[in-house]
C-alpha positions in Angstrom: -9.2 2.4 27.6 -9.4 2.7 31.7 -6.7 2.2 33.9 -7.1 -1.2 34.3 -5.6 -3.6 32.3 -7.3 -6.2 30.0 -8.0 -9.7 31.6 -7.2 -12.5 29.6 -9.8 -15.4 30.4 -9.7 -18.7 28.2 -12.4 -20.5 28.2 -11.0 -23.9 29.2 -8.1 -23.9 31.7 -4.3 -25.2 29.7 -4.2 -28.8 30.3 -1.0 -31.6 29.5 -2.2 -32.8 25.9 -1.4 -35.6 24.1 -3.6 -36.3 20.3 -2.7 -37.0 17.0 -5.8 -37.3 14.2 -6.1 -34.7 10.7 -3.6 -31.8 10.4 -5.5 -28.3 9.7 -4.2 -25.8 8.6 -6.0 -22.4 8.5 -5.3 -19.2 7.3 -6.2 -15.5 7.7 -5.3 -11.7 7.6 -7.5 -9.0 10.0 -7.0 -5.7 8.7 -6.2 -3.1 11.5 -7.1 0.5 10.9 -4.7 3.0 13.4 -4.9 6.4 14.4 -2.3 7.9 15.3 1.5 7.9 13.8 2.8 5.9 17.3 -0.1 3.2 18.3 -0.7 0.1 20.4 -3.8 -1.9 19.4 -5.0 -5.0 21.4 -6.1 -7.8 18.7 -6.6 -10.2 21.7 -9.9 -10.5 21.3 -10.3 -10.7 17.5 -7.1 -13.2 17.5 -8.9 -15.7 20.0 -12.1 -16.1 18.4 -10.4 -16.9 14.7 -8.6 -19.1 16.5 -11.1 -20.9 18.2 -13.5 -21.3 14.6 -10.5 -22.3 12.9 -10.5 -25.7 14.2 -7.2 -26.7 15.4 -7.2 -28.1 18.6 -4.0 -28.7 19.6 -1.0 -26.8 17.5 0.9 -23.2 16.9 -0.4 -20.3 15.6 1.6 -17.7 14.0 0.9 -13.9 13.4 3.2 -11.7 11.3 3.2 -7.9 10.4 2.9 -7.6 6.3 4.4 -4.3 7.2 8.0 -3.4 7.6 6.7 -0.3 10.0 4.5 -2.0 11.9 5.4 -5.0 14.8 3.2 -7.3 17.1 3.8 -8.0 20.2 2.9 -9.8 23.5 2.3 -7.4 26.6 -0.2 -5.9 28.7 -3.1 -4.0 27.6 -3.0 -0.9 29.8 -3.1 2.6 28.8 -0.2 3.7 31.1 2.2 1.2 29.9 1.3 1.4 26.2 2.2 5.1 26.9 5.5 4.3 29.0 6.2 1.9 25.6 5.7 4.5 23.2 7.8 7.3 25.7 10.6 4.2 25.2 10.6 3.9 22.1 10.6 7.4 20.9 13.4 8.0 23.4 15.6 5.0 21.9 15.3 6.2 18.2 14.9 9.5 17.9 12.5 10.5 15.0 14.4 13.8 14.2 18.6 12.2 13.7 20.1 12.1 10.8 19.1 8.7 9.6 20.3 7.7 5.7 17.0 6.2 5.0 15.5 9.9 4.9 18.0 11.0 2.9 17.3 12.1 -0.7 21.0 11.3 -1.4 20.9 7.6 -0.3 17.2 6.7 -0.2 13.7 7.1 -2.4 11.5 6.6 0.2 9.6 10.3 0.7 8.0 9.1 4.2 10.7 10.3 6.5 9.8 7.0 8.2 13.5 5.8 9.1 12.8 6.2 12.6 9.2 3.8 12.0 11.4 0.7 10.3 14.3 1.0 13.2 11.4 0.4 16.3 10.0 -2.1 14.6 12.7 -4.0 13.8 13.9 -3.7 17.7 9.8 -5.3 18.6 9.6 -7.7 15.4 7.3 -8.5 13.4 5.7 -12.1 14.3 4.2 -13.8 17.6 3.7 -17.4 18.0 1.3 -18.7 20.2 0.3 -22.3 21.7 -3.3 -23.7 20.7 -4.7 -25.8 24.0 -8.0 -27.3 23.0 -8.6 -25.6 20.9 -7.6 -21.6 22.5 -4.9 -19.8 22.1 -2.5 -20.0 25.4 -1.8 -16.8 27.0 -1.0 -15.9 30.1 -3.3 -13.7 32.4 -2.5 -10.7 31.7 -1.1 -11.3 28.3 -2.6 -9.6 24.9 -1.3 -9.5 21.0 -1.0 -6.0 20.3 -0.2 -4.5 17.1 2.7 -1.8 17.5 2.0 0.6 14.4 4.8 2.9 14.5 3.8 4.9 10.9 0.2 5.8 10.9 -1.9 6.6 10.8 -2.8 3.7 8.4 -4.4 0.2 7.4 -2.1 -2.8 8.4 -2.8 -6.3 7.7 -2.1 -9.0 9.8 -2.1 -12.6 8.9 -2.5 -15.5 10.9 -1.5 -19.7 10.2 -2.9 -21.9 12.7 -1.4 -25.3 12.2 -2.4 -28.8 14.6 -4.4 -30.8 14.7 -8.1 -31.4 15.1 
């Protein structure tokens, strides 16, 4: 990634809407493969162009984490502030306290991942965006970025678009 951040363009402008016809509803999962243990991943891309085959034109559609480590968010795509987001995270939960999840004595999980499930849970898990004829609505600089916080691993992420078409 360059310095730069990534431009969102739709490719027709958000207009006042008003249409009723067939509800559609369509769903999907994209399977995201990360790298590194920390990780922000821009889905922009890949999230606009289900949306625009799955033929809603007018509605909501919803993406949610089927992980309880991993979170989705809207923000810039830009390598310094993914890495100003990471430095913030890691400073707000410290990977290395004394969390009960990564104790033998109160917890089976054998990840020593406590510190993965608290960011999360501060980011989320879901983002809902606006369909406009047919695109998602973002803003300009806006992109859906999957926050992996225990790779390296696969992560699926689903996606409902409901409206109508």
């Amino acid at each position: 990634m360059s310095k730069r951040s990534s431009l969102t363009i739709r490719d027709t402008p958000v207009q006042a809407a008003s249409v009723s016809g067939p509800v559609v509803v369509h769903a999907d999962s994209l399977l995201v493969q990360t790298d590194r243990r920390v990780e922000l991943v821009d889905i922009t891309d890949v999230v606009m162009d289900l949306v625009r085959k799955c033929g809603v034109r007018e509605g909501m559609a919803s993406l949610w984490s089927m992980h309880t480590t991993c979170a989705l968010i809207i923000n810039e795509a830009q390598k310094a502030l993914h890495a100003d987001i990471t430095r913030v995270l890691e400073e707000m939960v410290d990977r290395d306290a004394e969390w009960m999840h990564n104790d033998p004595q109160h917890s089976d999980c054998d990840r020593m991942n406590a510190d993965s499930h608290l960011r999360a849970m501060l980011l989320g898990h879901s983002v809902t965006l606006q369909i406009s004829a047919g695109e998602p609505v973002l803003g300009q600089w806006q992109r859906v970025i999957v926050a992996e916080m225990d790779g390296p691993r696969a992560r699926s992420i689903r996606i409902q678009a409901l409206g109508v078409a």
